[in-house]
C-alpha positions as semicolon CSV with decimal commas, in nm:
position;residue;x (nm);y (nm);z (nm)
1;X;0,000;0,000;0,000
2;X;0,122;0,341;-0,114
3;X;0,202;0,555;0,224
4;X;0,332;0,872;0,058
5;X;0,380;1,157;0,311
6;X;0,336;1,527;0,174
7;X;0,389;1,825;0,400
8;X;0,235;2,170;0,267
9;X;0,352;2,472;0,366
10;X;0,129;2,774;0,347
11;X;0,295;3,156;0,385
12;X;0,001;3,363;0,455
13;X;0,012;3,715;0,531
14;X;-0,155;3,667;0,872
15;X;-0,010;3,284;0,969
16;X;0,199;3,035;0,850
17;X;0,061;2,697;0,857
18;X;0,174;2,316;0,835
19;X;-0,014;2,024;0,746
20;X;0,145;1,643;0,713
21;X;-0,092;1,418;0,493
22;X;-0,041;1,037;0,420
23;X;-0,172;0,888;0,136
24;X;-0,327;0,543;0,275
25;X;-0,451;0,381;-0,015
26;X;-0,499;0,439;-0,429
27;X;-0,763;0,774;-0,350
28;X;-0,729;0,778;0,046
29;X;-0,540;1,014;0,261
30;X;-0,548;1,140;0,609
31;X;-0,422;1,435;0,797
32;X;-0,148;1,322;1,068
33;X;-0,054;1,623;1,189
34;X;-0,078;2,046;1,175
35;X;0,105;2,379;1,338
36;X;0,043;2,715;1,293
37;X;0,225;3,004;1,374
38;X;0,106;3,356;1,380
39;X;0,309;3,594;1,083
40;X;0,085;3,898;1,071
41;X;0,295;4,025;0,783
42;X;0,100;4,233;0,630
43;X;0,077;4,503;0,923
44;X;0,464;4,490;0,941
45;X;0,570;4,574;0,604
46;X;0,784;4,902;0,581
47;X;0,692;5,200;0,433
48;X;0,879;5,129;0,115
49;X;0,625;4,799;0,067
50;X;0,899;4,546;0,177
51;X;0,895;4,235;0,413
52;X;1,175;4,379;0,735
53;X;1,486;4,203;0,811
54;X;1,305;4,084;1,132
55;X;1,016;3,912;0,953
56;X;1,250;3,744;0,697
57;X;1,462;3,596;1,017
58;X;1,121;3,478;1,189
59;X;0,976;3,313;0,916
60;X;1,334;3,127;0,829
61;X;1,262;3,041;1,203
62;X;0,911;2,856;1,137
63;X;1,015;2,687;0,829
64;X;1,297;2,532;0,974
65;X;1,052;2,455;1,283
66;X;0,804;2,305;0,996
67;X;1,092;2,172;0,782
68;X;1,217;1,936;1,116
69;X;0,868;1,834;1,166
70;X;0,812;1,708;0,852
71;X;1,157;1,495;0,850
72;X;1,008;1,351;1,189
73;X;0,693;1,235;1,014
74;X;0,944;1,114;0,709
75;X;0,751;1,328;0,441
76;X;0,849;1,241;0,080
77;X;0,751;1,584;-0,065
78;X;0,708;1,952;0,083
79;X;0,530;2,220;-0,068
80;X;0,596;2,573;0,060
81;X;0,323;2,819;-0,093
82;X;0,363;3,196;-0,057
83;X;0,053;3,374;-0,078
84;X;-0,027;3,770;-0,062
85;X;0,220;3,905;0,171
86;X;0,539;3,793;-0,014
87;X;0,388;3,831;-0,352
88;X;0,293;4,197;-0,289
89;X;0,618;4,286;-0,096
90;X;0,857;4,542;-0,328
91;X;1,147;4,235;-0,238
92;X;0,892;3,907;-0,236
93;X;1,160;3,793;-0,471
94;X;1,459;3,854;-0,213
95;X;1,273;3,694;0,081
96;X;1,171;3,411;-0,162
97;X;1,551;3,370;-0,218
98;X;1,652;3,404;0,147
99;X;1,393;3,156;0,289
100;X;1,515;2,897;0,051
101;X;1,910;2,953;0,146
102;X;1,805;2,958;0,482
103;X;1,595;2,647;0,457
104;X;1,645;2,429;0,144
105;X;1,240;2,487;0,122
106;X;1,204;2,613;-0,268
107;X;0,925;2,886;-0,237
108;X;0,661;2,906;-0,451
109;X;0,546;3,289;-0,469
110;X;0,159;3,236;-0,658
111;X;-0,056;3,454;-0,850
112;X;-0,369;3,575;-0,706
113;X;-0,544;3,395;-0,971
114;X;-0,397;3,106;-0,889
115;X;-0,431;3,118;-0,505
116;X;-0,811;3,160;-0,580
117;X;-0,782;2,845;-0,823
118;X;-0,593;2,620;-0,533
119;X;-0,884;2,769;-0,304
120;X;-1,127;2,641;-0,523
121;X;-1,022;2,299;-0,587
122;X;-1,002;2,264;-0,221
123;X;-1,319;2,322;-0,141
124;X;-1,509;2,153;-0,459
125;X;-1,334;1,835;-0,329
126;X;-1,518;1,854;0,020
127;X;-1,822;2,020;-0,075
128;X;-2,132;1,916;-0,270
129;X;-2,217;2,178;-0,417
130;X;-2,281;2,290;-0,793
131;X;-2,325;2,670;-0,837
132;X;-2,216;2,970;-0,626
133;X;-1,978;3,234;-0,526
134;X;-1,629;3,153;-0,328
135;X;-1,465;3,408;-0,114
136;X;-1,104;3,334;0,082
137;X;-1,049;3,656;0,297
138;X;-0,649;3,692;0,401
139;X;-0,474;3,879;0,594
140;X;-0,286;4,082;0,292
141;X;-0,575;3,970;-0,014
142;X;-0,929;3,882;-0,099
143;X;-0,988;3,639;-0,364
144;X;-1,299;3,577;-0,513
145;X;-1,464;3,349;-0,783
146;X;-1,709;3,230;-0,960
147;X;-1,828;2,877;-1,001
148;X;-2,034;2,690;-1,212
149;X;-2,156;2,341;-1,276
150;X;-1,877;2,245;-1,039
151;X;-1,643;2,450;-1,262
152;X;-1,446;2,751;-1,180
153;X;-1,571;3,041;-1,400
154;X;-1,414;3,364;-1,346
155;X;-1,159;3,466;-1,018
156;X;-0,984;3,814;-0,897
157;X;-0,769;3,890;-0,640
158;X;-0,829;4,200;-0,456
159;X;-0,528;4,360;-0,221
160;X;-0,742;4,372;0,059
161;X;-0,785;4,136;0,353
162;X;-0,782;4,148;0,709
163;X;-0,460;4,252;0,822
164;X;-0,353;4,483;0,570
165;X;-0,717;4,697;0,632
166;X;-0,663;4,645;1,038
167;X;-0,307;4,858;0,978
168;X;-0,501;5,124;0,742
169;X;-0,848;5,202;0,931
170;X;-0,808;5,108;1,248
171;X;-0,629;5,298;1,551
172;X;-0,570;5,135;1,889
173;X;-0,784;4,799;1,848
174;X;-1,101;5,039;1,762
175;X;-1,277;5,107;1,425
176;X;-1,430;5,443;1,401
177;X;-1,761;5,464;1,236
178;X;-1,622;5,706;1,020
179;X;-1,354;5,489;0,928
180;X;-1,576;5,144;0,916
181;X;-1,755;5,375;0,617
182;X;-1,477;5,460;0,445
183;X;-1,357;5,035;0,411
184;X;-1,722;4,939;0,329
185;X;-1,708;5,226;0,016
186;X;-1,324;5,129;-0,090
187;X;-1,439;4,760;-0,067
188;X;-1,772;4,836;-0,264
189;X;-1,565;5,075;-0,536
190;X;-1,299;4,830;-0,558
191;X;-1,573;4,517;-0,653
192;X;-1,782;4,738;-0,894
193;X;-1,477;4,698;-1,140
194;X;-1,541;4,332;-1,148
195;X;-1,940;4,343;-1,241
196;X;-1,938;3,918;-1,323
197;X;-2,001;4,007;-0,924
198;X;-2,308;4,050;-0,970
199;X;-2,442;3,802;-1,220
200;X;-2,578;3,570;-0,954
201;X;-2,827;3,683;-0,732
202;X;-2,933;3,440;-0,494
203;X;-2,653;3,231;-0,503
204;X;-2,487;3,081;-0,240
205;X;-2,145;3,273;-0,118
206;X;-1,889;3,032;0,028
207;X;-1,626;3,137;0,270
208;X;-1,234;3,017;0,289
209;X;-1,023;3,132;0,583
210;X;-1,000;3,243;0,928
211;X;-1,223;3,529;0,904
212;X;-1,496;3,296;0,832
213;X;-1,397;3,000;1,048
214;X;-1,394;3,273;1,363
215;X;-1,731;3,422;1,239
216;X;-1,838;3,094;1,256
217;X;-1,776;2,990;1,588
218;X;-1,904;3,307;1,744
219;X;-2,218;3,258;1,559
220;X;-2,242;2,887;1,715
221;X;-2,114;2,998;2,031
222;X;-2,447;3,261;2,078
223;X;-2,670;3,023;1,935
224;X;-2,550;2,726;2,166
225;X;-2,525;2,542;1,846
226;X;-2,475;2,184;1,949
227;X;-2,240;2,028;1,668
228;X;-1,902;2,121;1,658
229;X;-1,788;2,129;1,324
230;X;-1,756;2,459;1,148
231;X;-1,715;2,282;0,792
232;X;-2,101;2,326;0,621
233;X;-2,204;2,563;0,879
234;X;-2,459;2,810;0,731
235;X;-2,419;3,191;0,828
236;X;-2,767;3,333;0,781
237;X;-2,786;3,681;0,641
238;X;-2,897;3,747;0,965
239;X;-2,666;3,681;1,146
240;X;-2,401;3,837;0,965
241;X;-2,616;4,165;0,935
242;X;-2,635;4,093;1,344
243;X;-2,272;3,998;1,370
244;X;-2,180;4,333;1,128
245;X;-2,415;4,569;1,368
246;X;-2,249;4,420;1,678
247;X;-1,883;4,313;1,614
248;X;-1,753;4,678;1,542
249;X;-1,915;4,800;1,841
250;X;-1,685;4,691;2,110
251;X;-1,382;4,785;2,259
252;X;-1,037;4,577;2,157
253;X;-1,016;4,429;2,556
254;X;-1,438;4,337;2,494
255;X;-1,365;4,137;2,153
256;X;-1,068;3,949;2,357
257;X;-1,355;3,824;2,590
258;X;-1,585;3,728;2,278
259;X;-1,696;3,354;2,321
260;X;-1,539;3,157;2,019
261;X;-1,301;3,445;1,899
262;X;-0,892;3,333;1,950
263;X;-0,666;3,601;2,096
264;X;-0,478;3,569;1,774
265;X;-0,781;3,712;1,540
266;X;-0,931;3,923;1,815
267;X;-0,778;4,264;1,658
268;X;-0,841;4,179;1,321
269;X;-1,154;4,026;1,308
270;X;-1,365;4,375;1,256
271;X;-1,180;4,479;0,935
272;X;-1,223;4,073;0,782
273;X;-1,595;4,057;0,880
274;X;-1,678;4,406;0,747
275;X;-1,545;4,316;0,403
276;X;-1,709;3,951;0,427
277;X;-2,029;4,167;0,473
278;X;-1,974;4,460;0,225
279;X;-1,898;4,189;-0,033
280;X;-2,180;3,966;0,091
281;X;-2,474;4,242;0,023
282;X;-2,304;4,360;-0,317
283;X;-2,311;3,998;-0,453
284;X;-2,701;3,983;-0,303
285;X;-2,573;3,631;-0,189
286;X;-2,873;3,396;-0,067
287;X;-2,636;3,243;0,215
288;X;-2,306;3,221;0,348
289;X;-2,156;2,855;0,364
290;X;-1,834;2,779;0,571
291;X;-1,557;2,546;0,391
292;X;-1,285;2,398;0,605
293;X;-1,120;2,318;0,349
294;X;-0,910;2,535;0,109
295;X;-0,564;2,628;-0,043
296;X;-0,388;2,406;0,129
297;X;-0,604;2,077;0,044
298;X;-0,584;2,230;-0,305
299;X;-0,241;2,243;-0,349
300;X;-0,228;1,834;-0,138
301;X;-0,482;1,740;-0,455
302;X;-0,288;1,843;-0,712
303;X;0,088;1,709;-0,579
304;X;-0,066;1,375;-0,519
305;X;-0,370;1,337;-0,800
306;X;-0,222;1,506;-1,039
307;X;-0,383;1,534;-1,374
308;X;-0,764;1,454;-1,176
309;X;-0,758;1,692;-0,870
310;X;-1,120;1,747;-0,878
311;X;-1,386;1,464;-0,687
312;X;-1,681;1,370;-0,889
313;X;-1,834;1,204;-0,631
314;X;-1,749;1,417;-0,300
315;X;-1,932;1,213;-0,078
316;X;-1,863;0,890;-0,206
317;X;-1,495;0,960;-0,150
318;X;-1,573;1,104;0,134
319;X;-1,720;0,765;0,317
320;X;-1,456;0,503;0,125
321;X;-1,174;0,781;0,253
322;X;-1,297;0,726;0,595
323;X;-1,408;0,345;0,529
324;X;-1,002;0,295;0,453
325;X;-0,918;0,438;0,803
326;X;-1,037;0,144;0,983
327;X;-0,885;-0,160;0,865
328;X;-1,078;-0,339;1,087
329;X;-1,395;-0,331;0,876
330;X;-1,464;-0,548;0,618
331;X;-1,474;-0,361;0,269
332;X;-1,672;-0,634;0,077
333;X;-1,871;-0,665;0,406
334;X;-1,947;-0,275;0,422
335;X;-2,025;-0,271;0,047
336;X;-2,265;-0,606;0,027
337;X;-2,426;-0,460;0,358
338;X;-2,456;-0,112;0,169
339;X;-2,603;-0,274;-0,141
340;X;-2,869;-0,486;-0,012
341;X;-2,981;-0,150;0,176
342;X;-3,000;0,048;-0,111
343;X;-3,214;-0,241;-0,252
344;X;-3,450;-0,294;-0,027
345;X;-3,531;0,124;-0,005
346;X;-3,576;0,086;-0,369
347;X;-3,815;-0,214;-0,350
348;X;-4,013;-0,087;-0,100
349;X;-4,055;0,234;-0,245
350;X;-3,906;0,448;0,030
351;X;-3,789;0,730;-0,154
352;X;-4,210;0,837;-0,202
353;X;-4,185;0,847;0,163
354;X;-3,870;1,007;0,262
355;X;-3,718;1,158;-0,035
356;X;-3,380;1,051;-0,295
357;X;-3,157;1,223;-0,010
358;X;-3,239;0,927;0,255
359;X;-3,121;0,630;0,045
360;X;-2,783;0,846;0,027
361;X;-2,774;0,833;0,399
362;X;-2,859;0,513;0,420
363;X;-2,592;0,400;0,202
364;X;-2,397;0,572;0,373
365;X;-2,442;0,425;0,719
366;X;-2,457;0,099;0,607
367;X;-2,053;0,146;0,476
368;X;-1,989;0,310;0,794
369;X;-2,218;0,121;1,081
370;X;-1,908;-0,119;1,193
371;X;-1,597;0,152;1,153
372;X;-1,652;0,189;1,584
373;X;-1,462;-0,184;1,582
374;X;-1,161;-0,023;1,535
375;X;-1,194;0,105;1,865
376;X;-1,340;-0,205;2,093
377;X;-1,587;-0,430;1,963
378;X;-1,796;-0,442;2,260
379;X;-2,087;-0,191;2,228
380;X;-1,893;-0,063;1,883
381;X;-2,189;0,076;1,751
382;X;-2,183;0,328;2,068
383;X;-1,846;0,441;1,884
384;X;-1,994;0,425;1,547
385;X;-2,233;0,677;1,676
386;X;-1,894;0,952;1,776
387;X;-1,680;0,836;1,502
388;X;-1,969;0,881;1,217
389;X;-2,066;1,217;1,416
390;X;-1,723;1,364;1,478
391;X;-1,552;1,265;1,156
392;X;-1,571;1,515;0,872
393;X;-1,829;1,354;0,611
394;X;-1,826;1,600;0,296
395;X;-2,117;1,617;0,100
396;X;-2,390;1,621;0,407
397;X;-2,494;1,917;0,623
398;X;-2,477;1,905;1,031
399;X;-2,809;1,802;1,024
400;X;-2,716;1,484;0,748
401;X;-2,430;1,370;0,938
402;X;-2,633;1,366;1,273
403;X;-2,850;1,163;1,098
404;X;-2,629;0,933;0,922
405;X;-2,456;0,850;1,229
406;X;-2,814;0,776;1,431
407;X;-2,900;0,499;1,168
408;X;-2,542;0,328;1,154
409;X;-2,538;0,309;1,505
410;X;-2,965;0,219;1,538
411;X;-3,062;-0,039;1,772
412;X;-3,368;0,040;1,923
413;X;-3,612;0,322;1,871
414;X;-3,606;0,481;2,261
415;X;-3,207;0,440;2,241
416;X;-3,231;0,635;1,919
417;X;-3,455;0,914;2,054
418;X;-3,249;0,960;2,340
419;X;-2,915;0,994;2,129
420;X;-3,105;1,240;1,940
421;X;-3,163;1,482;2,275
422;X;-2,823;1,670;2,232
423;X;-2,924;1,792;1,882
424;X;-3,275;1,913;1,896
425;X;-3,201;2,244;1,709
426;X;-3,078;2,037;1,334
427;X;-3,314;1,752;1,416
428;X;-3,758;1,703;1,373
429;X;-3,975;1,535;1,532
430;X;-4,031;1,312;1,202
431;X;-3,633;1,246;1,233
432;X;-3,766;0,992;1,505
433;X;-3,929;0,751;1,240
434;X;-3,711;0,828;0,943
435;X;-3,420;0,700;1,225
436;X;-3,646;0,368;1,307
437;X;-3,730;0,307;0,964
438;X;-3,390;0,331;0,799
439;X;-3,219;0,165;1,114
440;X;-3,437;-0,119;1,125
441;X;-3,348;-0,153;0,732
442;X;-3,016;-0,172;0,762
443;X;-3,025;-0,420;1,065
444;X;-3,209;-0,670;0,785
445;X;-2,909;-0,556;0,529
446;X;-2,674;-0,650;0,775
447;X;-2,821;-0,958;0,874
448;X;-2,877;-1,064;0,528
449;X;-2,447;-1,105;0,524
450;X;-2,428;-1,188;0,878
451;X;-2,096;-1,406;0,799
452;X;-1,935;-1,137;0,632
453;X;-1,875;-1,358;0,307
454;X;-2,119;-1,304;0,128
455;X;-2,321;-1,580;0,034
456;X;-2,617;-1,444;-0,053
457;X;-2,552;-1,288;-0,397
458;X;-2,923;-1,099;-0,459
459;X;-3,279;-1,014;-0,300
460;X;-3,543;-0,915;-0,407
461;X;-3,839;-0,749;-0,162
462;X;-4,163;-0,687;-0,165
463;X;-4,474;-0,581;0,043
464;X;-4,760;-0,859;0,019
465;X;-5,063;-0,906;0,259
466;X;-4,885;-0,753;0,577
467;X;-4,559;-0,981;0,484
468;X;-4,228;-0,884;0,364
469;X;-4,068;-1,070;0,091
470;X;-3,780;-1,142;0,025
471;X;-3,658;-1,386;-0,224
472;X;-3,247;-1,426;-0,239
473;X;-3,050;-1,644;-0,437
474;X;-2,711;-1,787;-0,304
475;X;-2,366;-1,876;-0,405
476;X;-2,337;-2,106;-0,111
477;X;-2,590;-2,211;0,177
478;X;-2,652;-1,887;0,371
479;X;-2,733;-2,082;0,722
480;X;-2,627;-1,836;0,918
481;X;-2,794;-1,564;0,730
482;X;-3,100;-1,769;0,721
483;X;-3,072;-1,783;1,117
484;X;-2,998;-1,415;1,193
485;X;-3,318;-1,318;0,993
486;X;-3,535;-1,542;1,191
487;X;-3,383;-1,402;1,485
488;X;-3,467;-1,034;1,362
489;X;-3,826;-1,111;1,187
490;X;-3,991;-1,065;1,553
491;X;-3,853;-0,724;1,637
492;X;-3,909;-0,597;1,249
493;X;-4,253;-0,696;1,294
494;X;-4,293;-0,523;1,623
495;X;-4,175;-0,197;1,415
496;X;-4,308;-0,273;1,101
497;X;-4,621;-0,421;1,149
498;X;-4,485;-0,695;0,907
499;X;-4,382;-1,075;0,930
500;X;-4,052;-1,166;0,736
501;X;-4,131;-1,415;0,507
502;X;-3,810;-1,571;0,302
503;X;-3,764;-1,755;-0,018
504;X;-3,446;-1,882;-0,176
505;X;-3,279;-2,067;-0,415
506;X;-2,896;-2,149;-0,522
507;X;-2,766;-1,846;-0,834
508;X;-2,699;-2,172;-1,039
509;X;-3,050;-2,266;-0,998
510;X;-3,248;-1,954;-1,024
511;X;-3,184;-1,854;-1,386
């Protein structure tokens, strides 16, 4: 198995950031480790426009830091990126030059146009999403693009971002309204030359970046949001008209004490979220949508799939990426399981009742219901339930994943309503039954390949006269199969309202 190591380095104007990822298998990869060191460039630069002495021997300081921790993880490629601060500097060239003497690390300096490209491909690969607007608000630049179809349309690069506006309109921590005007119209003016801007009303705006990340977790932090992932997380207009109204308001040693704002982004949240905003109403964006992932997953994509960086299938990839984390599972297992779910939702008609989205989810948890193994296999579907909830599914919502997890783990309805407690806010009432009902079906999946080899090849079901039917045909005699189902036909007609009723035959016998 392939267990390339690739460390990418990403010089931002506001931090400097690390990631390690290993390559586990032909498509799979996993994050093994991250740093981050605060830069803040962009409100250092001298009054000529160049990076200072100081700044050049602090960030040949990191990336030696990030240079020895990728020899202790044994990476087989770095990457070191430069993004707006370097590239804008009067000597990015010079500092380019010195970082690599200093360091061996050869330094890309990229284009704004390509920095909103990487951005892009980063987030298309954990997203599922088709049309829209992405924004990736830096400390030093704003990038900004258009995307259709899946496909990046148009992009620009703006010199503004956080840090850079913090150092030009802001004086002691605090943001005069005068001065919060005067960035809203330069921000405004500046966009108006771009007017592909505004060709999508309605659209969703996705967000790249710290600005957006901390935005985030404020926003969950006031609404005592109970999931705690800020990748998918919806900012309402409202709240970013509320966050907007409120934000500038307060006093530098007041935004230190804001719930879910670091210390690190405390003075330069204002300027970031005031843009976000200002760019936000002149798009007439229909919602704001958080990405975690970005540049740096872009720029991982391309070094190790190069030629195909972009997922067709983000969810798919998603669950196998995961699914290839835990040894410990069976993959023809997982896959037979997942198939004979999927056809028994279409055989019984399900998606009338609960919609094409559900037999995605229940797909889903059938792959996933057994990955808790891998951490004890007594009461393993207990850690299905965290590891399904907690790990980062792309291509579902909060509210998806929630749900996903509750039918991998199902075993009974009242256990099911109770896990469901915590999460009121993402979750209905009707949740309840679409839980039972999709739980209980993949208990039958599972049951239907109880010895994990598979020797029930296909079913077919049907509702006749209060009886479920299901006629299989084997490769070999499915005993235990056969004795798992009678063991669950009592409790799925307790649910149901249904009795179990089974016909076989051998494959080389049925056709």
């Amino acid at each position: 198995m392939n267990r390339e190591r690739v460390g990418i380095i990403d010089i931002g104007s506001n931090s400097v950031r690390l990631v390690v990822y290993e390559r586990i298998g032909d498509k799979s990869y996993r994050v093994i480790d991250e740093s981050k060191e605060s830069a803040k460039l962009s409100a250092t630069i001298a009054p000529d426009g160049s990076i200072t002495k100081e700044d050049i021997k602090r960030l040949i300081d990191i990336l030696t830091h990030f240079r020895t921790l990728c020899s202790v993880h044994q990476a087989d490629t770095i990457r070191a990126v430069a993004t707006a601060a370097i590239r804008n500097a009067t000597n990015g060239d010079y500092v380019a030059e010195q970082l690599q003497l200093a360091t061996g690390l050869h330094i890309e300096i990229v284009s704004g146009e390509e920095e909103a490209r990487l951005g892009f491909v980063g987030m298309i690969n954990a997203m599922d999403i088709e049309d829209g607007y992405l924004i990736d608000i830096g400390g030093g630049s704003t990038e900004l693009s258009l995307f259709r179809d899946r496909k990046l349309v148009r992009s620009v690069s703006f010199p503004f971002g956080a840090v850079n506006m913090t150092k030009a309109y802001m004086n002691e921590g605090e943001l005069t309204k005068e001065n919060a005007k005067r960035l809203r119209d330069f921000v405004t003016e500046t966009a108006r030359g771009e007017s592909w801007l505004q060709s999508g009303p309605g659209l969703p705006l996705v967000g790249l970046g710290g600005t957006i990340r901390s935005l985030c977790k404020i926003d969950q932090k006031l609404k005592k949001y109970s999931f705690a992932q800020t990748h998918q997380y919806e900012l309402s207009k409202t709240s970013l008209d509320e966050l907007a109204e409120w934000l500038p308001t307060l006093t530098a040693k007041d935004r230190s004490k804001v719930d879910g704002l670091s210390q690190d982004r405390a003075d330069i949240i204002v300027p970031g979220l005031i843009i976000l905003h200002t760019l936000f109403l002149h798009m007439n964006a229909g919602r704001c949508l958080v990405s975690g992932a970005g540049l740096r997953d872009g720029v991982f994509y391309e070094t190790a799939f190069p030629g195909e960086p972009i997922i067709a299938d983000v969810l798919a990839a998603s669950v196998l990426n995961l699914l290839d984390q835990h040894p410990a599972v069976s993959r023809a297992h997982a896959m037979q399981v997942s198939r004979f779910a999927a056809k028994l939702f279409d055989d019984l008609s399900l998606g009338s009742v609960f919609g094409p989205k559900a037999r995605s989810l229940l797909q889903t948890a059938a792959l996933l219901y057994r990955i808790g193994v891998s951490v004890h296999f007594y009461n393993f579907y207990k850690h299905t339930f965290y590891l399904v909830a907690h790990s980062r599914l792309d291509g579902l919502t909060h509210r998806e994943s929630v749900l996903c997890a509750l039918i991998a783990s199902f075993k009974s309805k009242s256990r099911a309503r109770s896990m469901m407690q915590p999460y009121k806010e993402l979750l209905t009432d009707s949740d309840v039954d679409l839980v039972y009902r999709l739980g209980s079906l993949l208990q039958l999946a599972i049951a239907l390949d109880r010895s994990e080899t598979q020797p029930i090849a296909d079913i077919r079901a049907s509702i006749e006269k209060q009886e479920l039917r299901i006629e299989w045909t084997s490769r070999r005699d499915p005993a235990i199969e056969l004795t798992e189902m009678g063991r669950f036909a009592g409790d799925f007609k307790k649910g149901w309202g249904l009795r179990v009723k089974l016909k076989g035959s051998s494959a080389s016998t049925s056709g």
